[in-house]
C-alpha positions as CSV (number, residue, x, y, z in Angstrom):
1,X,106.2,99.8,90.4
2,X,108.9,102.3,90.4
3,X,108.6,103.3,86.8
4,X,105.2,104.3,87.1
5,X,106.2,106.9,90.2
6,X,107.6,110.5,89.7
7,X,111.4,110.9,90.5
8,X,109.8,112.3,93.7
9,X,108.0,110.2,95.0
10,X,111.0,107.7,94.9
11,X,113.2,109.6,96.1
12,X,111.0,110.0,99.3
13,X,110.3,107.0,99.5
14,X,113.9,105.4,99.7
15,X,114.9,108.5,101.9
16,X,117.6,109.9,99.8
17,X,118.1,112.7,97.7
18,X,119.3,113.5,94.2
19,X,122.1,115.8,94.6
20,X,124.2,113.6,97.5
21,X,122.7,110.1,97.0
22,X,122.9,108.0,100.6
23,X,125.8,109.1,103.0
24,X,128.1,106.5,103.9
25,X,126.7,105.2,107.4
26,X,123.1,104.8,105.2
27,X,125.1,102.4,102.7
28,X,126.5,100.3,105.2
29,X,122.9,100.2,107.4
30,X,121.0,99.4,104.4
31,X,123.7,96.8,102.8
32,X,123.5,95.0,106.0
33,X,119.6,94.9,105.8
34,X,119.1,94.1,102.5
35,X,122.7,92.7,101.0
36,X,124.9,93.5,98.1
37,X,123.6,95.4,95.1
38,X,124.3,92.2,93.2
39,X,123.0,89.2,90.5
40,X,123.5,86.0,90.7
41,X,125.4,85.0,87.7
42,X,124.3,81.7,86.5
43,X,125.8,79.4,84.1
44,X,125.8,80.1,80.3
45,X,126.3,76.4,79.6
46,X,123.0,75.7,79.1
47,X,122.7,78.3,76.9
48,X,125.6,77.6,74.6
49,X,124.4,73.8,74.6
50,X,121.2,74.5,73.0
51,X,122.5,77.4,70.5
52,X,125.3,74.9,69.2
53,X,123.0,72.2,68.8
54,X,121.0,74.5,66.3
């Protein structure tokens, strides 16, 4: 778990550092092995539906 690890240890163990973050060849080589920094957004229908039936 990576709230339970100093700053540190993160750090060295995503091979970056605090002060200039990943370099620009890093972010492409790492986006292309593990994809967009993204969520999937799911539908809030559901959601609403069952609040508005309440």
């Amino acid at each position: 778990m990576w709230s339970k690890k100093s700053t540190e240890a993160v750090l060295k163990e995503l091979e970056v550092t605090s002060t200039t973050g990943l370099s620009e060849h890093e972010i492409v080589q790492r986006r292309e092995k593990y994809g967009a920094n993204e969520l999937a957004i799911k539908s809030l229908k559901p959601y609403l539906e069952f609040f508005s039936l309440n």
